[in-house]
C-alpha positions as CSV (number, residue, x, y, z in Angstrom):
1,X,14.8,-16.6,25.0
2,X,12.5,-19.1,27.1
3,X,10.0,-21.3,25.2
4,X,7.1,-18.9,27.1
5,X,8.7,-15.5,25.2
6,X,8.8,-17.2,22.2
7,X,5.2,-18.4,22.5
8,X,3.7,-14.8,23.3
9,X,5.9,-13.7,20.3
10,X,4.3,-15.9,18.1
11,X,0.6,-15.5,19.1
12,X,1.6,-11.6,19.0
13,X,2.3,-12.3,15.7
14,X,-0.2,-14.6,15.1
15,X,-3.1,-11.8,16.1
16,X,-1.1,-8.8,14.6
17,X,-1.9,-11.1,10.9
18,X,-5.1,-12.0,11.6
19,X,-6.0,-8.0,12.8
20,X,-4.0,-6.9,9.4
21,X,-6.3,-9.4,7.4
22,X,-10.1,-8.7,9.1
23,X,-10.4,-4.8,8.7
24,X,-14.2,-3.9,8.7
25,X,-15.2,-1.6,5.4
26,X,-17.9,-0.1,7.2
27,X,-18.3,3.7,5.8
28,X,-15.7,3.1,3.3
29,X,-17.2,3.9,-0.1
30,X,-16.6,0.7,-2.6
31,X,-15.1,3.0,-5.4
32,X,-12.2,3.9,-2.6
33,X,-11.7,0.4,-2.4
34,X,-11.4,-0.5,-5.8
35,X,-9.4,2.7,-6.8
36,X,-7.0,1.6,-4.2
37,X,-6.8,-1.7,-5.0
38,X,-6.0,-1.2,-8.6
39,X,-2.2,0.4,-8.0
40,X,0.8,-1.7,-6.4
41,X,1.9,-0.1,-3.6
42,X,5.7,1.0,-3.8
43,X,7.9,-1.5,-1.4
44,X,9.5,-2.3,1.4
45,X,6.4,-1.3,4.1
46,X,7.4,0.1,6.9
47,X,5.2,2.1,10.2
48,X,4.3,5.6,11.6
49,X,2.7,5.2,13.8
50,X,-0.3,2.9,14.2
51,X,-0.6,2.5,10.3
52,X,1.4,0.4,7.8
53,X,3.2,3.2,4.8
54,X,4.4,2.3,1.2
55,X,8.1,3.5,0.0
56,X,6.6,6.6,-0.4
57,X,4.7,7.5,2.6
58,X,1.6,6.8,1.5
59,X,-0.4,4.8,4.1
60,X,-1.7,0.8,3.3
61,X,-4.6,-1.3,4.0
62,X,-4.0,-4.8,3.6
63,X,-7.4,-7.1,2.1
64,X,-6.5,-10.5,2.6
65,X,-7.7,-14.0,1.5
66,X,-6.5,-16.9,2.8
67,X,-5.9,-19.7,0.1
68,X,-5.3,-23.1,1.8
69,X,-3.6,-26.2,0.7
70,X,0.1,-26.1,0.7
71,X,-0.4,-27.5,4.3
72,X,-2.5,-30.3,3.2
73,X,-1.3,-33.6,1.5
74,X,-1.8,-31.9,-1.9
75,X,0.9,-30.0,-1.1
76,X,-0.7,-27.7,-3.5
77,X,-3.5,-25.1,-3.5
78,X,-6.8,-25.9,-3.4
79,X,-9.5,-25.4,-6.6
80,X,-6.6,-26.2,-8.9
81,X,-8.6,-29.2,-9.6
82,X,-11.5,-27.2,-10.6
83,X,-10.4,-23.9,-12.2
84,X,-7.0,-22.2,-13.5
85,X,-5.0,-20.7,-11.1
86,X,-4.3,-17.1,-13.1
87,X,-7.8,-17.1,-13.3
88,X,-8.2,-17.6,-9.1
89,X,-5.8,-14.9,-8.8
90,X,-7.7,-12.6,-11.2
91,X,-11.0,-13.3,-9.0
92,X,-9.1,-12.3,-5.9
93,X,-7.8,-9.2,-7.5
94,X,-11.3,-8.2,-9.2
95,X,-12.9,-8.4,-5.9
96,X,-10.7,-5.8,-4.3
97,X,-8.2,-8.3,-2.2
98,X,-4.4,-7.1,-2.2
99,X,-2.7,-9.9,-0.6
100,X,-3.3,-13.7,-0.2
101,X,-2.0,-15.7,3.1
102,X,-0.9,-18.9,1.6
103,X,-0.6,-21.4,4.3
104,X,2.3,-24.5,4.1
105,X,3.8,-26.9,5.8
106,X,7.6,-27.5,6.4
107,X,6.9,-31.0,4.8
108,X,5.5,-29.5,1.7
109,X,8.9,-27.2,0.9
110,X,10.7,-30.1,0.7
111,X,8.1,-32.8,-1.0
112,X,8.6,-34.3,-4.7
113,X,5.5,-33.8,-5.9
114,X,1.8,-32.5,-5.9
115,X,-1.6,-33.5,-6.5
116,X,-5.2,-31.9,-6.7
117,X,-4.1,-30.2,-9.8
118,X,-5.9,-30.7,-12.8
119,X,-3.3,-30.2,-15.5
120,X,-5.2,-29.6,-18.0
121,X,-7.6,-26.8,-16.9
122,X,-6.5,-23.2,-18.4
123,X,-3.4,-22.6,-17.6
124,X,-2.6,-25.2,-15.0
125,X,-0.6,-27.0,-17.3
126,X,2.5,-24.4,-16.0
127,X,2.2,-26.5,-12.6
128,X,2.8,-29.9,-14.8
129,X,6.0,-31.5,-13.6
130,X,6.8,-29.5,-10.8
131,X,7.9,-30.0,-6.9
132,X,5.6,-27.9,-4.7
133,X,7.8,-24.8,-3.7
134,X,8.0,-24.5,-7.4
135,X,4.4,-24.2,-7.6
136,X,4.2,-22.2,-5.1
137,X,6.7,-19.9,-7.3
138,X,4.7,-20.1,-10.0
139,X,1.5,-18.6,-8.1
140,X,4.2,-16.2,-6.6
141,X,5.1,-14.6,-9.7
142,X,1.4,-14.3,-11.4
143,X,0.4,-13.1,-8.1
144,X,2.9,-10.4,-8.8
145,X,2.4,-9.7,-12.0
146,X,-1.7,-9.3,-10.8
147,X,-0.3,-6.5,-8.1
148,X,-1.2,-9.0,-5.5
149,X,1.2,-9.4,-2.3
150,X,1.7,-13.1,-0.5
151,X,1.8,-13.7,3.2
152,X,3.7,-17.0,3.9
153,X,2.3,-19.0,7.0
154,X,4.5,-21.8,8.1
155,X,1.0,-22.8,9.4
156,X,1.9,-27.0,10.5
157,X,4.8,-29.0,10.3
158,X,3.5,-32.4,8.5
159,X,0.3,-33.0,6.2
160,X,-2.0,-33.7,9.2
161,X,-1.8,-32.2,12.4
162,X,-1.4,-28.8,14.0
163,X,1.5,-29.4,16.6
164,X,1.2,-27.5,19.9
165,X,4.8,-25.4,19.1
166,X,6.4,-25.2,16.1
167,X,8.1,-28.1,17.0
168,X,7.3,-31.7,17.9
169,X,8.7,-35.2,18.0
170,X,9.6,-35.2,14.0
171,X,10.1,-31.9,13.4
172,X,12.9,-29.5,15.4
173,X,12.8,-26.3,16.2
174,X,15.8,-26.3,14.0
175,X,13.9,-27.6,11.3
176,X,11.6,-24.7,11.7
177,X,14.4,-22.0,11.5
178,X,15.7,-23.7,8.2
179,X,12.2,-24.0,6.7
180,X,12.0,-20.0,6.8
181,X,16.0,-19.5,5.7
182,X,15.0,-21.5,2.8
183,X,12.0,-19.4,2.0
184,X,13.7,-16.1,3.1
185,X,16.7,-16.9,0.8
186,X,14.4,-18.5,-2.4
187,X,12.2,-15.3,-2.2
188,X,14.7,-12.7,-1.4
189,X,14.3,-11.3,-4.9
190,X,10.6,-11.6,-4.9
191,X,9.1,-7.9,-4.4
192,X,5.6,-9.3,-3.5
């Protein structure tokens, strides 16, 4: 596949998530929102048409938030030095959001350590110790356990700079490839 293909994949792919996560409520009651909000819906997604269906048929409508960080030097999510992350996550659930796009970088799967994180806010103490993909599996499984679904974003490949592929000088493509094997194996077990 030529570099161009894979480029007009991507931004395809790159629009298709941002269209999934900006849906206008206009004329949709807020009770229908929240009554939707408050069930998991049953996995693996799939499509009929135009819209995106649960296990069971039943059609979905993705509410995203973005919650940057992991593709920062903190290697880590941001607020965490201000506020408990189960209590984030209940905030984004309360409000009516279903799914969060977490943002990384391929450096931050595979750095030793995190900062940003006050340790001992609420229950921030669970990220004490811990390499940053094991943070990240930490807010994965209370995210869960909230009924809220994650969309990864491989979003950079160092702490500082958004390179023009996803690819560069430091980083290969195969880099790249293995950054989502690793994540796609990890989370394989992961329903959210």
């Amino acid at each position: 596949m030529s570099h161009r293909r894979i480029l007009r994949f991507l931004f395809g792919v790159f629009l298709g998530t941002i269209a999934l996560l900006s849906f206008s409520f206009k004329g949709v009651p807020q009770r229908a929102i929240a009554a939707e909000s408050a069930a998991f819906p049953a996995l693996p997604f799939s499509t009929q048409g135009a819209q995106i269906v649960d296990a069971e048929g039943h059609p979905v409508l993705l509410r995203g938030v973005n919650w940057f960080g992991m593709e920062t030097p903190t290697h880590a999510p941001h607020g965490l030095w201000a506020r408990d992350y189960k209590d984030m996550l209940v905030q984004i659930k309360r409000l009516g959001y279903n799914s969060i796009r977490i943002p990384f970088s391929v450096a931050s799967l595979y750095a030793e350590a995190v900062s940003g994180i006050d340790f001992s806010i609420g229950e921030n103490a669970d990220l004490q110790d811990k390499s940053p993909l094991e943070v990240l599996d930490v807010i994965i499984q209370e995210a869960e356990r909230q009924g809220l679904l994650i969309l990864l974003d491989n979003h950079q490949l160092d702490d500082q700079t958004i390179p023009e592929l996803w690819y560069d000088d430091v980083y290969s493509e195969a880099d790249w490839i293995d950054a989502w094997k690793l994540l796609a194996e990890h989370y394989r077990d992961q329903a959210n």
